[in-house]
C-alpha positions in Angstrom: 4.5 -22.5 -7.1 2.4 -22.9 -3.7 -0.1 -25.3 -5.4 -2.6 -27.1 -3.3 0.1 -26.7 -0.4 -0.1 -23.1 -0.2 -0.3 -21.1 3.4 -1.3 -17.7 2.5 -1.2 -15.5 6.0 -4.5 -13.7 5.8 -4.6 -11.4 9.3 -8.4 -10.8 9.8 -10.6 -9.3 12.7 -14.0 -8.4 12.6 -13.5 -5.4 10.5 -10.2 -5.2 9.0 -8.4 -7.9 6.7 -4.9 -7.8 5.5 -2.9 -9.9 3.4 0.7 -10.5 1.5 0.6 -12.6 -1.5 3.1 -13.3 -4.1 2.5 -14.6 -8.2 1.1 -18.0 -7.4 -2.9 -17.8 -8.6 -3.9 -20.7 -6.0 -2.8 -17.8 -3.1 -6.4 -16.3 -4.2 -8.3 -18.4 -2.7 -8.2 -17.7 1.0 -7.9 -14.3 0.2 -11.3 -14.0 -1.6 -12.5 -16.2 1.2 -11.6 -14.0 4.1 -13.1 -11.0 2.1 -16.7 -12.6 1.4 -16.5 -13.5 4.7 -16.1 -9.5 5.5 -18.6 -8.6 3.5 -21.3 -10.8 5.1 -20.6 -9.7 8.7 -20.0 -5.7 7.4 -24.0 -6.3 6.2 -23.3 -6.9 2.5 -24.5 -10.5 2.6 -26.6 -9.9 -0.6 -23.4 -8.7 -2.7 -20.7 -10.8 -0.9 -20.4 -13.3 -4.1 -20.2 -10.0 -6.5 -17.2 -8.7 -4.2 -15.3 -11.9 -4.1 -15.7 -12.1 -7.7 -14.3 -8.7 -8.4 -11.5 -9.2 -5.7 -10.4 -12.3 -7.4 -10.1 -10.5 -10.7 -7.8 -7.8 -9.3 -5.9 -10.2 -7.3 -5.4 -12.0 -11.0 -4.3 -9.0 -12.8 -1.9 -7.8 -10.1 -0.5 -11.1 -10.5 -0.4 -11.7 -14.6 0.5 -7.7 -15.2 2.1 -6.2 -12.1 4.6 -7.9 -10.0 4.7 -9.1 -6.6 4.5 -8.6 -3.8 0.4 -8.1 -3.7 -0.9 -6.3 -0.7 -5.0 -6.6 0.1 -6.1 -4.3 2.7 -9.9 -4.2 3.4 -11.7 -2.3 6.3 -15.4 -2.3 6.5 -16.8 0.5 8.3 -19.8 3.1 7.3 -19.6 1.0 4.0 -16.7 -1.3 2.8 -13.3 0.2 1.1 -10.7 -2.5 -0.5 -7.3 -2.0 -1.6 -4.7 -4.3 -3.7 -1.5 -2.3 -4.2 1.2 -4.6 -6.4 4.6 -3.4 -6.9 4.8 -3.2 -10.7 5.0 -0.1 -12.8 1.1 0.8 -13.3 -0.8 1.2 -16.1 -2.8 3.9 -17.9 -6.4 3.7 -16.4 -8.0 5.9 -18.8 -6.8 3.0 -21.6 -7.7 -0.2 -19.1 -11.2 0.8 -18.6 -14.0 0.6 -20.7 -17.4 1.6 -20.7 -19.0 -1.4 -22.9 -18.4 -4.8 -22.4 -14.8 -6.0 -24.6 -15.7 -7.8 -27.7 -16.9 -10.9 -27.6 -13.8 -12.4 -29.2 -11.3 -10.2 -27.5 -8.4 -12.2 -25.3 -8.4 -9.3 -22.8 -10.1 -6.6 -21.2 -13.1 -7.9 -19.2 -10.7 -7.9 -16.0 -11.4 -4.4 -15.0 -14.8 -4.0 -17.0 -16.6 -6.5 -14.7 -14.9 -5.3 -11.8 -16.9 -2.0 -12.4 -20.3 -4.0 -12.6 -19.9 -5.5 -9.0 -19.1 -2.6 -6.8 -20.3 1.1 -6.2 -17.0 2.6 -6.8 -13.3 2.2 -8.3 -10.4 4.0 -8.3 -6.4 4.0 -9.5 -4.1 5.5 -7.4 -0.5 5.3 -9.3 1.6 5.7 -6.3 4.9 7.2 -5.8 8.3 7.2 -7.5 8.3 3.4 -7.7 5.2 3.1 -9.7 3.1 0.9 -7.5 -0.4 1.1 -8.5 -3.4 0.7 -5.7 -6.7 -0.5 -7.2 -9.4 0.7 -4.5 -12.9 -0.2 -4.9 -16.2 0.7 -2.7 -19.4 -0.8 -1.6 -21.7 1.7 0.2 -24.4 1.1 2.8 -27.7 1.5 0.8 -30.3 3.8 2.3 -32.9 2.5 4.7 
């Protein structure tokens, strides 16, 4: 465990972050950090919160349900595109996601369901033969 002594490498420019993490949930932090940060220089100052939020909570369920290493990769561009691959076996996304919010009582399950509130888009790639599993998920320039 990295605890408060944790040095996570986050490589950032103004339009491209990338990151290596391993199990330890206090590795999060400068992660999320570096992508609000993104966010408010891509123009998404308004929704940089939402996106850290939803960043953390993929970063946590890589960690609790796929194994390590955790690669974030985010680019901003036309709009802002975010990727955290983990090296565990996947999961069934059709079964992870929901379309109304989990039970109020329910131990899991809100993960992935509020991840789908925050941003414009998300996807599940599965991967190749060693069933890594990429998590992408979108926010899009809004119309002037």
């Amino acid at each position: 465990m990295c605890a408060a002594y944790c040095q996570v490498d986050v490589i950032a420019d103004s339009h491209h972050i990338e990151a290596t993490i391993g199990a330890d949930p206090s590795e999060i932090a400068p992660v999320r950090a570096a992508v609000h940060d993104l966010a408010q220089r891509a123009g998404f100052g308004d929704r940089a919160d939402d996106l850290a939020l939803a960043i953390n909570e993929l970063i946590a369920n890589a960690q609790e349900h796929g194994a390590a290493p955790i690669h974030v990769v985010a680019d901003a561009g036309a709009g802002l595109h975010i990727e955290v691959s983990d090296s565990g076996g996947g999961f069934d996304w059709s079964e992870a996601v929901q379309e109304h919010p989990p039970r109020p009582h329910a131990r899991r399950g809100r993960g992935l369901w509020i991840v789908r509130q925050l941003v414009d888009r998300v996807t599940v790639d599965r991967g190749g033969g060693d069933g890594t599993t990429c998590v992408c998920i979108d926010l899009h320039q809004q119309a002037a």
